[in-house]
C-alpha positions, 0 to 999 in steps of 0.5 A: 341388587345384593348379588351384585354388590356381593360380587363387587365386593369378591371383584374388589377384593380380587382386584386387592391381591391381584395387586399386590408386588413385593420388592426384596432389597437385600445382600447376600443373605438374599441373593442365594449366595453360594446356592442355586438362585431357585433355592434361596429363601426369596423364590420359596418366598414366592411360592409359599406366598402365592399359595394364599395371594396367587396373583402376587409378584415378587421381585427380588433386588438383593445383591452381594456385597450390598451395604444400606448406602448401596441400597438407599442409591439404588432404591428410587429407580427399583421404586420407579420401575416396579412401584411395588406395594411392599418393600422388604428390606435386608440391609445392614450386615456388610455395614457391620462387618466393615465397620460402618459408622452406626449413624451412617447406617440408621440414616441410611434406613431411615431414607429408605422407609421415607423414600417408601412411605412417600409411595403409600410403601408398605415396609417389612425391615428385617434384623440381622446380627453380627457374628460372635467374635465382634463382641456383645457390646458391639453386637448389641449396638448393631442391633439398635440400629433396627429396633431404632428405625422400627420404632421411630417409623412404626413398621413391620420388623422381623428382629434377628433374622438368622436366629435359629440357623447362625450357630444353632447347628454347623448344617445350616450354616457355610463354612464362612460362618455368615452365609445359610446353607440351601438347606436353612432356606426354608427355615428364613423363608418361612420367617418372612411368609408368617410376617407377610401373611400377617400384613397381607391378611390386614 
C-alpha cells in the first residue's frame, strides 16, 4: 500500500512538471533581435530550464515593435491556442520610447494580468528602462508603471531586466543602444531561469 502511494505520489508529481507551458509575450528584447532566433535569451531559456523540468514547453509569442496594446490584443487568442500555465510578459518599452500616455500603458498590463489570472495563469512580468537621454524624472515614471502593476496584483516581478548589460559595457549592447547583443543573451536568460526556477520549485 505504501508503495503505491509513493509512486502515486512520483506519477503526480511527473504529471505536474510534464504539464508545465511557458507563454513569452514580448518586443523585440525578446525576439532576437538582430541575431540568430536560436541565440536570443528565450530559446537558451528553454533549455536551461528543461535541464530541472524537461517536459516543459515554451512558447515564444515576442514580436518587434510590439506595444502592451498590441500585446493586451493579442493575448486572448495565444491563451486560447496554447492555454499555458505561466505567462511572462515584456512589454512596455515601445510605449516608452513613443511617448505612450502612462495610463494608457498601466491598464494595458493591468488587462493582461486579469486576462491571466481568470485562467488560473501564473504571471512573470518583467521591468524594463528607458535609455539615459530621456531623463531621470521620466525614467523614474516609466518604472512605476511595473512596480504599480506587481504591487496591485501581487505577481512575480523581474525589476530592470537590462541591468547589467544597458550601459555596463559597449559589447553587450548593439550600436543602437536599446538592443543586446547575442552575447548579452545569456546574461537575460539566466535572469528570468533563476525567477522561474524559484516559481516552478513552489
Amino acid at each position: 500500500m505504501f508503495l503505491f502511494l509513493l509512486l502515486g505520489l512520483h506519477t503526480c508529481a511527473y504529471a505536474n512538471h510534464s504539464a508545465i507551458s511557458i507563454l513569452i509575450l514580448g518586443d523585440s528584447l525578446s525576439a532576437a533581435h538582430n541575431i540568430p532566433l536560436d541565440k536570443g535569451w528565450p530559446r537558451l531559456f528553454t533549455d536551461n530550464i528543461r535541464s530541472s523540468f524537461p517536459q516543459t514547453s515554451v512558447i515564444n509569442a515576442s514580436i518587434s515593435g510590439e506595444t502592451t496594446f498590441g500585446g493586451l490584443q493579442r493575448l486572448p487568442q495565444l491563451l486560447a491556442e496554447h492555454q499555458p500555465t505561466h505567462l511572462i510578459i515584456e512589454l512596455g518599452g515601445n510605449d516608452g520610447l513613443r511617448g505612450l500616455g502612462f495610463r494608457q500603458s498601466t491598464d494595458n498590463l493591468r488587462q493582461m494580468v486579469q486576462l491571466a489570472e481568470a485562467e488560473g495563469i501564473t504571471v512573470l512580468l518583467i521591468g524594463v528602462r528607458m535609455p539615459p537621454n530621456l531623463g531621470a524624472a521620466y525614467n523614474k515614471r516609466f518604472q512605476q508603471i511595473f512596480e504599480s502593476i506587481a504591487s496591485e496584483f501581487a505577481i512575480h516581478y523581474l525589476p530592470r531586466f537590462m541591468e547589467g548589460v544597458a550601459a555596463s559595457d559597449p559589447v553587450l549592447m548593439q550600436a543602437d543602444g536599446i538592443h543586446p547583443t547575442e552575447i548579452a543573451q545569456p546574461l537575460l536568460a539566466q535572469k528570468v531561469e533563476t525567477q522561474m526556477r524559484a516559481i516552478l520549485s513552489h
